[in-house]
C-alpha positions as CSV (number, residue, x, y, z in Angstrom):
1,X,-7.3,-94.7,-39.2
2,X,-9.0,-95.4,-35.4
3,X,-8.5,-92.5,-33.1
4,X,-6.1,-93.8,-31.0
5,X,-4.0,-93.8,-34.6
6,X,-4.6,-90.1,-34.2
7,X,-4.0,-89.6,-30.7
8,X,-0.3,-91.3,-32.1
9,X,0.4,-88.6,-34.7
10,X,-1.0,-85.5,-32.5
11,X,1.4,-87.0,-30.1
12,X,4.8,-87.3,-32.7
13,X,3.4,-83.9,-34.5
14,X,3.6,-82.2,-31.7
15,X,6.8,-83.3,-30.0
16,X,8.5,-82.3,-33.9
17,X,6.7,-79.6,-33.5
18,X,7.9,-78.6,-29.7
19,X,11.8,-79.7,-30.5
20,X,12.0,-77.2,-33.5
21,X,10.5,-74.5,-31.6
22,X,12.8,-74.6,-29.1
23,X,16.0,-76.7,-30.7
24,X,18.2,-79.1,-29.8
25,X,20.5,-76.8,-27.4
26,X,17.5,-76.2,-25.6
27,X,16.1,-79.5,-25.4
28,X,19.0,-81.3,-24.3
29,X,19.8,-78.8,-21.6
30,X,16.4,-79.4,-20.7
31,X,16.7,-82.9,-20.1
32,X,20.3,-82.7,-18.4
33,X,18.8,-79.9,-15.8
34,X,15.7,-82.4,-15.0
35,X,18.0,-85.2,-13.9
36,X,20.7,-82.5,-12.2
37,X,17.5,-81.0,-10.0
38,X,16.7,-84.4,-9.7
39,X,20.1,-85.2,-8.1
40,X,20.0,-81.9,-6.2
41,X,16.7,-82.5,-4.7
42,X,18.0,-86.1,-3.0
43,X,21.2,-84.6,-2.1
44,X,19.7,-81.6,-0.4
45,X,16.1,-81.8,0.0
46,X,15.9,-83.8,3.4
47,X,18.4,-81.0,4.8
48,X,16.4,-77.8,3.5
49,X,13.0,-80.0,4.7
50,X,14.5,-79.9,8.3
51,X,15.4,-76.2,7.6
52,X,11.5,-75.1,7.1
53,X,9.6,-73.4,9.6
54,X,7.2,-76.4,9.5
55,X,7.8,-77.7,13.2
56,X,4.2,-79.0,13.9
57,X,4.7,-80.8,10.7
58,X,5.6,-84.6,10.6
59,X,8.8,-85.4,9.5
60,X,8.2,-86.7,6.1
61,X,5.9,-83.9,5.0
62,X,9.2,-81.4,5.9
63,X,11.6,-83.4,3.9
64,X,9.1,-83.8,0.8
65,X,8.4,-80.2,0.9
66,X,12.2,-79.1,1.1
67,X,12.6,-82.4,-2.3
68,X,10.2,-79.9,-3.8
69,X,12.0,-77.0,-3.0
70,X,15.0,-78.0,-3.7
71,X,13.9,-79.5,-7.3
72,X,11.9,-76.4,-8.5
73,X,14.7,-74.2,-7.2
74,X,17.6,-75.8,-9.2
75,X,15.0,-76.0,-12.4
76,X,14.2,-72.2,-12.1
77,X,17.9,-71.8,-11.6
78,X,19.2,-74.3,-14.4
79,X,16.4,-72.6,-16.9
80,X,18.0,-69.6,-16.5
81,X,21.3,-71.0,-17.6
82,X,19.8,-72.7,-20.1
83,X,18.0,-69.2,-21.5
84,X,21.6,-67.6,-21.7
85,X,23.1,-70.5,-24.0
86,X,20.0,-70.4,-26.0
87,X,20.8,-66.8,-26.5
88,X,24.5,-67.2,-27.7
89,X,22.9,-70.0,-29.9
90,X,21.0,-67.3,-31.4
91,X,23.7,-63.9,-31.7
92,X,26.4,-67.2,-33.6
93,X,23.9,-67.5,-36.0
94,X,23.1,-71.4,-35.5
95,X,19.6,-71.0,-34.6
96,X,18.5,-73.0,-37.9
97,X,21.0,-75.7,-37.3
98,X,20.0,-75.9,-34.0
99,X,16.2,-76.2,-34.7
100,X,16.7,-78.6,-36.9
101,X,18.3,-80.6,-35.2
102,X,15.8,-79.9,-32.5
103,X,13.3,-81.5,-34.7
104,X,15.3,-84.7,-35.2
105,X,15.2,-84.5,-31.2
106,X,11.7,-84.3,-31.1
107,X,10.7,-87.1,-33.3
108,X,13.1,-89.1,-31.5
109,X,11.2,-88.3,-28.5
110,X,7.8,-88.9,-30.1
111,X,8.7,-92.1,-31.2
112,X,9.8,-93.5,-27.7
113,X,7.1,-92.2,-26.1
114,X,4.5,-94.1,-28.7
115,X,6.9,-97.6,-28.1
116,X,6.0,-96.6,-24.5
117,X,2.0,-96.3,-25.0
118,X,2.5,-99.9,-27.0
119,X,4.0,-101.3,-23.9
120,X,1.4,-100.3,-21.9
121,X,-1.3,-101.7,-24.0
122,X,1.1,-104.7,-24.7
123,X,1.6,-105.5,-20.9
124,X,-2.0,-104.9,-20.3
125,X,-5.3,-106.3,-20.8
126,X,-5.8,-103.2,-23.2
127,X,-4.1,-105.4,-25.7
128,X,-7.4,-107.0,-26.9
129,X,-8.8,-103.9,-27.0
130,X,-10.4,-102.8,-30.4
131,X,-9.1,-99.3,-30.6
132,X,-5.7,-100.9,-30.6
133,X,-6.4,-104.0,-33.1
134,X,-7.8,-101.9,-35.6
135,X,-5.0,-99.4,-35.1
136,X,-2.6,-98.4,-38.4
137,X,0.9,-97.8,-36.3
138,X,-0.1,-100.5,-33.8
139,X,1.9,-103.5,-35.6
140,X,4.7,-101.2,-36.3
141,X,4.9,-100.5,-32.3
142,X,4.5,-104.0,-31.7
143,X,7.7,-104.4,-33.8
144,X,9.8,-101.7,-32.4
145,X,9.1,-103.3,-29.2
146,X,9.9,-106.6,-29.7
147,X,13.4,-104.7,-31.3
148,X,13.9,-102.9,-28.0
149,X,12.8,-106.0,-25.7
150,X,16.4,-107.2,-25.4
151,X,17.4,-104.1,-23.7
152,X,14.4,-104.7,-21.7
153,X,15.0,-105.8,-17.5
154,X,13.7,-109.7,-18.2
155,X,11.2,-109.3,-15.1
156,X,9.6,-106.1,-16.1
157,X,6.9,-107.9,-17.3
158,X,6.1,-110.0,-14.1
159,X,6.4,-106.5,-11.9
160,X,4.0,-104.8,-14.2
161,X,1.6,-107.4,-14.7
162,X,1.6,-107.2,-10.7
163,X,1.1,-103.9,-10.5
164,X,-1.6,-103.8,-13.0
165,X,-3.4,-106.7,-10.7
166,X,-3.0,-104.5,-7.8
167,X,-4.5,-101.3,-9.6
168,X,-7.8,-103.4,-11.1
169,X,-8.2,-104.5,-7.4
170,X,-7.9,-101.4,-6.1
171,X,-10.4,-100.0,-8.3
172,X,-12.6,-102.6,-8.1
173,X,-12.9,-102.2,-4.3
174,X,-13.3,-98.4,-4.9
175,X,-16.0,-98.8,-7.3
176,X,-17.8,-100.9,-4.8
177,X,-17.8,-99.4,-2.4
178,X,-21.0,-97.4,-1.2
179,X,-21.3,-93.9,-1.6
């Protein structure tokens, strides 16, 4: 196994590993209060921004610091929430279930997020690399990719190529530049 094979099971290992520990009550609370602060912070953030005592400040700075307020705020608050349920998970008795479950959760997790690495490298000159051709899991990503690629937007591949192009130039022009 190359290292990168590693780097893949540290990576599934310890997203099990996380999702039992905490369970699946936990972890999909988790998730739903990331996209709720998420909402919060565009609904409210430009008005708290405006709100701050930052008058000197440009405009933008204000309403990305109130997006940040607003986002860590409803996390803090929504964690707290999520801390209570975890709680009445526990005094039911469904603490094993739920960790169980949680684990499912967490290789679920851990397997989407290697398809993701194995999109980079695919989309990427990375692909030629030879940590990645003399990789164990790498055909089996390149598999569950290619099952996934209908669901796929058609011209994600095009943007990210772009983007890619405009990152290598970037650095390129940062590398040569004299210091």
């Amino acid at each position: 196994m190359s290292a990168l094979d590693w780097v893949f099971v540290v990576i599934l290992v310890g997203s099990v590993l996380i999702g039992a520990l905490r369970g699946l009550v936990f972890e999909v609370l988790s998730l739903i209060s990331w996209v709720l602060a998420f909402f919060a912070a565009r609904l409210w953030g430009a008005e708290v921004g405006m709100w701050l005592p930052m008058q000197e400040m440009d405009e933008g700075v204000r309403i990305a610091a109130g997006l940040v307020i607003v986002f860590v705020v409803a996390i803090f608050a929504l964690g707290l929430v999520i801390r209570i349920i975890g709680k009445l998970v526990q005094i039911v008795g469904l603490r094993p279930f739920d960790r169980t479950l949680g684990a499912l959760f967490g290789a679920l997790r851990g397997v989407l997020l290697l398809v993701l690495i194995a999109l980079v490298f695919m989309l990427t000159s990375m692909r030629e690399s030879q940590i990645w051709n003399t990789s164990v899991f790498a055909p089996h990503l390149v598999s569950a990719v290619s099952v996934l690629r209908p669901w796929m937007p058609q011209e994600m591949g095009r943007h990210w190529s772009s983007l890619v192009d405009q990152l290598t130039e970037a650095g390129s022009r940062i590398a040569a530049e004299p210091r």
